[in-house]
N, C-alpha and C positions, 0 to 999 in steps of 0.2 A: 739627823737628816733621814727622811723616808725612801720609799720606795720614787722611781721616775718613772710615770708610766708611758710606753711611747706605743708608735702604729709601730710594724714592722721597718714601712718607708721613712721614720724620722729614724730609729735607731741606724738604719744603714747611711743616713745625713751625717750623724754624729761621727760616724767609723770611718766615713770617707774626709770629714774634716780633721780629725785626727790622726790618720795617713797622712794630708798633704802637709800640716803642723810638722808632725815629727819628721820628714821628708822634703819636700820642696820650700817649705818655706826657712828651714832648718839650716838649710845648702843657701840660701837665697842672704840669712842674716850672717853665716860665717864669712863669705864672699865677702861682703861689704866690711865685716870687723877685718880683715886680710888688707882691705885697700885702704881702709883708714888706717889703719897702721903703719903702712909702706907711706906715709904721706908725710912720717917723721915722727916728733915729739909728740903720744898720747898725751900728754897731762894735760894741753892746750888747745886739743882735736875736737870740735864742734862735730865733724862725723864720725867718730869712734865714739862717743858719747854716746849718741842718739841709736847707732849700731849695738852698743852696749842696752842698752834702754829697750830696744825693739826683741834683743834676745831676753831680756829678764821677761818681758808681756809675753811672749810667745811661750814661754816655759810656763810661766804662771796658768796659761790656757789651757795648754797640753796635759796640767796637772786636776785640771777642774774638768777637763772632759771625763781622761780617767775616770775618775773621781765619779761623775754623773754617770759614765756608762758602767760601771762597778753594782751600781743601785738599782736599771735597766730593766723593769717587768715589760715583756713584749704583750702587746694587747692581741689577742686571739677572736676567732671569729665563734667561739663557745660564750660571750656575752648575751643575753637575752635582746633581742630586738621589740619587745614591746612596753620596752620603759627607756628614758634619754638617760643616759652614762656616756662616761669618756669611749669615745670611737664611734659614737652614734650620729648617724647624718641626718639633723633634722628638719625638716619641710613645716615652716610656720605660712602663718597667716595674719597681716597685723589687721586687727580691728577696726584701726582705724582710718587705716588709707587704703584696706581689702588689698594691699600687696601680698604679692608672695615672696617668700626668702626662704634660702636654706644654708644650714649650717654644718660644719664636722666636728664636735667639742671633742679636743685634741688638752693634751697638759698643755702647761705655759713654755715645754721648751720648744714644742712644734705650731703653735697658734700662730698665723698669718692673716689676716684681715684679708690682704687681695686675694686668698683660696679660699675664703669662707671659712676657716680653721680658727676657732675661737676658744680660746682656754676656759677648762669647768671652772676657774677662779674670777674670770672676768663675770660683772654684774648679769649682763644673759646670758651668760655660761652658767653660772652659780646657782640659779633662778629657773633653769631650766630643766635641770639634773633630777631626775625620778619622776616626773613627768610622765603621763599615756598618753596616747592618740586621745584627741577630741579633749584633750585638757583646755581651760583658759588659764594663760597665765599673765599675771598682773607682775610686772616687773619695774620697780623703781632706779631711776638713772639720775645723775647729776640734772640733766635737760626736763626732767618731769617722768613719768607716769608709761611705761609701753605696757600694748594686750597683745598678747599673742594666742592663737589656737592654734596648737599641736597637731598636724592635721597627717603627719605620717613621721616613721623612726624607721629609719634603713641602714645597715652594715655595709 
């Protein structure tokens, strides 16, 4: 496994979700294994089960956060801003409907569509990566064929 490269603001997502994992949510699944229990005979307890189940997922997650924030390159504002790389926010222009759009190519663990946060591994992610201002870029999608011009790269 490689490096995870995140903003500053996803690495502090990760660290805040894994606080409330190892802490509130931690308190939240013992509680409930405590009341299925008191309810009598585990062997035949549909919610001691499920409580059981919910702490196994919860460890499993706690363990692969670890695990991802272990590998955690923080992206810095020493990046070049005159070529598209991860943390670059970029101002297109599609060719063909003269829209404007703009994007922040973020890794796949902080990429969100409703923020305009688009992983370098997604199709226009991928495709737009090393890219300069006043680039055309021809990008192919499942739907057909997009143009874009690169028309500015901002930090």
């Amino acid at each position: 496994m490689g490096d995870v490269y995140l903003t500053q603001e996803g690495y502090q997502k990760l660290v805040e979700e894994l606080e409330y994992l190892k802490t509130t949510k931690r308190r939240q699944i013992s509680k409930a294994i405590g009341e299925a229990r008191s309810l009598g005979d585990i062997s035949e307890n549909a919610e001691y089960d499920a409580a059981k189940d919910a702490q196994g997922m919860n460890e499993k997650k706690i363990a692969e956060l670890e695990e991802k924030l272990s590998r955690v390159k923080i992206l810095d504002d020493s990046i070049p801003d005159d070529e598209v790389l991860i943390g670059a926010t970029v101002k297109l222009k599609d060719m063909e409907t003269e829209e404007e759009l703009e994007y922040t190519l973020v890794s796949e663990e902080e990429a969100d569509y409703s923020q305009n946060k688009i992983s370098i591994t997604s199709p226009v992610g991928s495709a737009l990566m090393n890219h300069k201002e006043n680039d055309t870029v021809e990008i192919k999608i499942p739907a057909g064929t997009l143009k874009y011009k690169v028309l500015k790269i901002s930090r």
